[in-house]
N, C-alpha and C positions, 0 to 999 in steps of 0.2 A: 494272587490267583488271576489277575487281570491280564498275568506280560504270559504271552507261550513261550514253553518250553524251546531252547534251538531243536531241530528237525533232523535226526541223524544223515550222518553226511558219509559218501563211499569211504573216501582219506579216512578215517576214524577206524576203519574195518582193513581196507586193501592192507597185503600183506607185502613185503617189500619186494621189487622186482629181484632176481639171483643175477648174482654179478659173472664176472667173464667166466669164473672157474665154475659157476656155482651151477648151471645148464649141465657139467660132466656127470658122468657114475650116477644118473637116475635123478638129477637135481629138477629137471623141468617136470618131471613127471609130479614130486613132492610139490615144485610148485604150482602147477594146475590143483592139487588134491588142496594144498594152501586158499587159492582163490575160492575155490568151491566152498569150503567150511567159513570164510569169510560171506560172500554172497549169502551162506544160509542165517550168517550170525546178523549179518544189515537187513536182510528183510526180516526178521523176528522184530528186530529192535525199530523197525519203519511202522511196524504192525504195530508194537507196545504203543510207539509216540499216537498213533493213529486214535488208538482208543484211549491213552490219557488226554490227547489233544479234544476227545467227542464231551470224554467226562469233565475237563475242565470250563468247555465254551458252557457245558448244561449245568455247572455250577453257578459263571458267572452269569449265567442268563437268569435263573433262580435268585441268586445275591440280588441282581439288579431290581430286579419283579418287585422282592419284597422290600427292599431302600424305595421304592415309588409308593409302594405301598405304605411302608411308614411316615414317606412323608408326605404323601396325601394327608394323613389321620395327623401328622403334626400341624400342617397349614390350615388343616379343619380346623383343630383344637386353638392354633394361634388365632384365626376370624374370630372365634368363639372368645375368646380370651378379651382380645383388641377391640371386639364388639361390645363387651361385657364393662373394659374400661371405660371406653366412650358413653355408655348410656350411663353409668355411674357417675362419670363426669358432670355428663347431663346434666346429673340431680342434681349434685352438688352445686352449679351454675345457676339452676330454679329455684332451688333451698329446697330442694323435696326431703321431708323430714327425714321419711326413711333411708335416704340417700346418704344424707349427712351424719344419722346415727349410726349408720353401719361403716361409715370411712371414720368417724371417730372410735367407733369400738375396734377398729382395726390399730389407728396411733396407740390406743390403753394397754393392747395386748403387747405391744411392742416396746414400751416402756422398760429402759433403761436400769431395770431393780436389778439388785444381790439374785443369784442362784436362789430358788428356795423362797421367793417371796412370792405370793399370788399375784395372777392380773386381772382376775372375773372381774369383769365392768357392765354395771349397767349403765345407758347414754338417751339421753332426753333432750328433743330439741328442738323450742318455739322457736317456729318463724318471723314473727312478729316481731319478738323481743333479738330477736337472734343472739338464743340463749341456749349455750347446753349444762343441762343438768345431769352431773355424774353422781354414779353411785358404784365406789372401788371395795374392792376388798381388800382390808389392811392386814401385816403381818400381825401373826399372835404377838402377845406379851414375849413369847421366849426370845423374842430375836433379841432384847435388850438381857444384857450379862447380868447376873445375880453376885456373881465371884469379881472381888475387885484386885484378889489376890493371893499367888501358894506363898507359903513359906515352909524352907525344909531345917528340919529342927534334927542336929546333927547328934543330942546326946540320946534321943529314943530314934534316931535313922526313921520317922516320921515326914511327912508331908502335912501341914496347918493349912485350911481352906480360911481366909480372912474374906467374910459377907461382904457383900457390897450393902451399904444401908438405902433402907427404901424407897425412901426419899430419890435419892441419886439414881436408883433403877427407875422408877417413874418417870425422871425426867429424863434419862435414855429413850426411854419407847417413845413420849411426848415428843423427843426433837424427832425421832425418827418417822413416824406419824405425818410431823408436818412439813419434812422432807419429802415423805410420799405424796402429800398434796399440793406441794409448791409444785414438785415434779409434772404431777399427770398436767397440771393448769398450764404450765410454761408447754410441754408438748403439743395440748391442744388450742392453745391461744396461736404456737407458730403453725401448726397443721391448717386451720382454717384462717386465712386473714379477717373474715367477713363474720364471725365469731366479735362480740359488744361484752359481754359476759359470760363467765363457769360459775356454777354453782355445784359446790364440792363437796358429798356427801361421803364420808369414810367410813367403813361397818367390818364388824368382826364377828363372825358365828357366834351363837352362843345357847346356852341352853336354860331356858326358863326355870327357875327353882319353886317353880310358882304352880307350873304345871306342865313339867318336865317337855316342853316343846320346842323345836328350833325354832328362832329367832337372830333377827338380826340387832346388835348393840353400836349406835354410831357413836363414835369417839371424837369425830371431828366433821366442823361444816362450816363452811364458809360461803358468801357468796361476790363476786370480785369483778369488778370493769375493767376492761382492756388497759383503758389509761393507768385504773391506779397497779395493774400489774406491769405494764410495762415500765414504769417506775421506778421500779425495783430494779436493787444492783444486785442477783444472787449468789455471787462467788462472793459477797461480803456479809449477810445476812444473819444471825443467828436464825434458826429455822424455824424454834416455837414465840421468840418475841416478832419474827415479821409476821406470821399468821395472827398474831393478836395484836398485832398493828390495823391488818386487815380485818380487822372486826371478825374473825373465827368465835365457835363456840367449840372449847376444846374440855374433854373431861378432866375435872379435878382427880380423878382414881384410875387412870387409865389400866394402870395392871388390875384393876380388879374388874374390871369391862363394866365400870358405869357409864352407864348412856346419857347421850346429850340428846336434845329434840333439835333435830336437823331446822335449819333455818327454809331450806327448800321441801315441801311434803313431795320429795319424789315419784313415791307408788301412788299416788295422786294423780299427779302433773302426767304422768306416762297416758291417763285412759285422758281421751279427747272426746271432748262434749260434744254432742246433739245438740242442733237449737231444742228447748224445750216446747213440747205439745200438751196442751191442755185435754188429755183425751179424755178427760172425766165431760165435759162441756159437749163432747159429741155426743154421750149416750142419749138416746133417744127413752121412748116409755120402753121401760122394761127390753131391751137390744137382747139379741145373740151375739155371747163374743166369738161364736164362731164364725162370724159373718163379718168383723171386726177388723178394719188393717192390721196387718202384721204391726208396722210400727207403731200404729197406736194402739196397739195391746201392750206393748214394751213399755210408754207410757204412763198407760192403765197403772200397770204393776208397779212402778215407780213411785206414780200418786199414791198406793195404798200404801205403801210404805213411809213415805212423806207423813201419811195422818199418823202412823204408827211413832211418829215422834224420829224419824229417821232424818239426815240430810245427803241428797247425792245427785245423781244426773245421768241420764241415760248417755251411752258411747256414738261415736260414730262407728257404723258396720265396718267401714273400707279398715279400723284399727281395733276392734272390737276382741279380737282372737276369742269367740266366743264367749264375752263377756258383751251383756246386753246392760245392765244397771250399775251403778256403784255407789253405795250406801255408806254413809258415816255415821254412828254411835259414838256421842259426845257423851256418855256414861263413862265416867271414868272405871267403874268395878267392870263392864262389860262391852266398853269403847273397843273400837277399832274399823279395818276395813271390811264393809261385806260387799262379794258382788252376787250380783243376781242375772239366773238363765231365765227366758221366759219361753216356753213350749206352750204355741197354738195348734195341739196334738188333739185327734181325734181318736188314737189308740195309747193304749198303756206304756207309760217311762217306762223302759224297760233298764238293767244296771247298766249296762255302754254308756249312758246317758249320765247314773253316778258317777263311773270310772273318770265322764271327763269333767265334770264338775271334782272330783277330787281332783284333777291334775289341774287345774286351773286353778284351785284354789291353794297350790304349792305351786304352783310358774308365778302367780301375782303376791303371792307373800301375802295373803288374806287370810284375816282370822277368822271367817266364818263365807260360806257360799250359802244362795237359797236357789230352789227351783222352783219354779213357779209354771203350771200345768194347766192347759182347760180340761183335761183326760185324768188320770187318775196315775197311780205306782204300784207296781207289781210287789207281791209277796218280797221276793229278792232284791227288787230293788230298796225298800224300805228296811230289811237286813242290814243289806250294803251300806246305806247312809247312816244308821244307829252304830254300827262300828268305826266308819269314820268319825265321828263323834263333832264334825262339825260342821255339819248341814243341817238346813231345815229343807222340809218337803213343803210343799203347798199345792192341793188336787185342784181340781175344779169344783166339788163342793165345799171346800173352806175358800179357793177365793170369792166367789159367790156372797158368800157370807161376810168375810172381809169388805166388798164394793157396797153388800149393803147400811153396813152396822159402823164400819167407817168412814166412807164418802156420800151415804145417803141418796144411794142410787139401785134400784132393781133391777138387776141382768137375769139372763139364763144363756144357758150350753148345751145347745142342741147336738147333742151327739148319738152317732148310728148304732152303739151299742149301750146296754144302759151301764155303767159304773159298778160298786157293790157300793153299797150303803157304808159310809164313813160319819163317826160322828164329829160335827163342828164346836172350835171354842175361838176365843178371844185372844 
C-alpha cells in the first residue's frame, strides 16, 4: 500500500503509426479515429490512477495515524511496564516484604510441575530472619497409580486389573510430595540469593468429617537453611529419605490426608504485630469510648479478649487487610484462629459489614471472626451472622459490660441515637 501504482503512460494506449501502404484507401482517416479512441481510453485510465492514486495516499495516511497511535499506547504501556519492574526491583533490593512475596509467588506459579498439578502458593517473608515461608498446594492422592498392573487372560479374552498394594501407593504420593517440596525450595533458594531459609508448608483441601467444612490437611513441613540445602546433590537424592534427612514432618497416611502440624504456624506468621498498648491503663473514671483513639480501642478489644482466656495481638494497619486482632484458642475441642474487626461506629453495623467479615474469615483460613462495635447490629445484619454460623457479634452494651465484669473498668458510649435495649451475658 505504501509503493504507487506506475502512472499510466501515452506508449501503453498510442496506436501504431500506418506504414507506407497503410495512409492509401482511407487508412489515415481509420487512423486519426485510432488516435482519438486511444486519447479517450488514457485519459479515463489517467482519471482511474488519479483517484486510486487520492484513495491510496488517504489509506496510507490513516495506516500511518493509527501505527503512531498504537505505538504511542505501546511505549505508554512499555514506561508503565519498565516502571513497574524497577520499583519492584526496588523492593526486592530494600527487602520490602511485599516486594519479595509477590516475586516469589511469581517463581511458585512458575514451577516446573506435570500438566495437571496445582500451583496456589501462599508466601511469607521476615525480613529479619530473611525467611520465606511457603505454603503450596500439593497434588491429590490420585496422581500416585493404584494399578501396578493389566494382565490379558486369553482363555475368558478378559483383561485382569493386578492392585498395586497400599503400602507401595503411599510411598508413590510420599516421594512425589517431597519432590514437590525439594522443587519449590531449590526455585526459590535460586530466585532470591539473599534468601537464609524456606520454611515449606504443603497442604491438600480437604473436608472436615467433623463438621463437613473445608479445611486445609498439611502432609509435609519442613524448615531448611540455605547452607544445609545447598548441600544437596539432587539429581542423586531419593526424594522422601533427603526430606527426612532435613528434619521434615512428613505424614505417615498420606493417601488418607492425615495431617501433620506444620513446623512453621503460617496463618500466623502472615498477620504482623502491633507494638502492644496497654489501653486498659489509659481509661480514666468511667471514659467515653467514643472519645477513645481509634487504635487504642483496637487495643481495648484485644485486652478483653486477652481476660476471656484468649492469646493474640493486634495487626499492623499498612498489612491488616481488614483484620484489626488475631486471637488464639488453645482449647483443643474449640481451638483455632479467631480474628477480630473493631468498629468505633456511631451508627448501626449494617450486613456489608458481615459480608466482609465473612470474606475475611475464608481469605485468612479462620475458624471463627468477631466484630466488635460501640453502635449496635441491625435486625439483617444479626440474620446474616447466625447463618454464617461462625461469627460472634459484640454491641456496645455487651462490650460495656465485658470492660466492666472483665478488666474492672467503667466506661460509657455516648452515642447520638439511643440503641434498642439488648440484653447482656457473660
Amino acid at each position: 500500500m505504501a509503493t504507487p501504482a506506475a502512472r499510466p503512460a501515452w506508449e501503453q494506449f498510442a496506436p501504431p503509426a500506418p506504414g507506407v501502404f497503410g495512409g492509401l484507401f482511407g487508412g489515415q482517416e481509420r487512423h486519426r479515429r485510432a488516435v482519438q479512441a486511444a486519447e479517450s481510453e488514457f485519459a479515463q485510465a489517467q482519471q482511474s490512477w488519479e483517484y486510486a492514486e487520492a484513495e491510496r495516499q488517504r489509506r496510507v495516511a490513516a495506516a500511518r495515524a493509527d501505527h503512531a497511535r498504537r505505538a504511542q499506547v505501546y511505549e505508554e504501556q512499555l514506561r508503565a511496564y519498565n516502571a513497574a519492574l524497577d520499583w519492584e526491583h526496588a523492593g526486592l533490593i530494600e527487602r520490602d516484604h511485599q516486594a519479595v512475596e509477590r516475586y516469589l509467588n511469581r517463581i511458585l506459579a512458575a514451577l516446573p510441575l506435570p500438566n495437571g498439578f496445582p500451583r496456589q502458593a501462599d508466601v511469607y517473608f521476615d525480613v529479619q530472619a530473611e525467611q520465606a515461608g511457603i505454603k503450596l498446594q500439593l497434588p491429590g492422592q490420585e496422581v500416585a497409580p493404584t494399578v501396578r498392573q493389566y494382565q490379558y487372560i486369553a482363555a475368558r479374552d478378559e483383561e485382569k486389573v493386578i492392585a498395586r498394594p497400599i503400602r507401595e501407593t503411599a510411598d508413590l504420593y510420599r516421594s512425589v510430595i517431597s519432590q514437590v517440596a525439594l522443587l519449590a525450595i531449590r526455585d526459590v533458594f535460586a530466585a532470591d540469593p539473599r534468601l537464609e531459609s524456606v520454611a515449606f508448608n504443603g497442604r491438600v483441601p480437604a473436608i472436615n468429617p467433623a463438621t463437613g467444612r473445608d479445611e486445609d490437611r498439611y502432609l509435609i513441613s519442613l524448615d531448611v537453611s540455605r547452607a544445609e540445602f545447598e548441600a544437596l546433590v539432587l539429581d542423586r537424592v531419593t526424594p522422601y529419605r533427603c526430606v527426612q534427612d532435613l528434619h521434615a514432618i512428613v505424614s505417615k497416611h498420606p493417601c488418607e490426608l492425615e495431617g501433620v502440624e506444620p513446623i512453621l504456624d503460617f496463618d500466623l506468621k502472615k498477620y504482623r504485630r502491633a507494638e502492644s498498648i496497654d489501653a486498659v491503663a489509659t481509661l480514666d473514671s468511667r471514659p467515653d469510648l467514643m472519645e477513645m483513639n481509634p487504635d487504642y480501642f483496637e487495643h481495648l478489644t484485644r485486652q478483653v479478649f486477652e481476660a476471656l482466656g484468649l492469646e493474640g495481638w493486634n495487626t499492623e494497619h499498612s498489612y491488616d487487610d481488614g483484620v484489626d486482632a488475631v486471637m488464639m484458642n488453645k482449647t483443643v475441642a474449640v481451638g483455632g484462629l479467631t480474628i477480630v474487626q473493631s468498629k468505633r461506629y456511631k451508627n448501626a453495623i449494617g450486613v456489608n459489614h458481615i459480608r466482609e467479615l465473612a470474606g475475611a474469615i475464608e481469605e485468612k483460613r479462620a475458624t471463627k471472626g468477631i466484630l466488635v462495635t460501640t453502635s449496635w447490629f441491625t435486625p439483617q445484619s444479626e440474620r446474616k451472622a447466625r447463618e454464617n454460623g461462625r461469627m460472634e457479634l459484640i454491641d456496645g452494651q455487651h462490650l460495656v459490660w465485658l470492660i466492666e465484669h472483665k478488666l474492672g473498668k467503667k466506661v460509657l458510649i455516648n452515642l447520638p441515637k439511643r440503641p434498642p435495649r439488648r440484653s447482656t451475658s457473660s
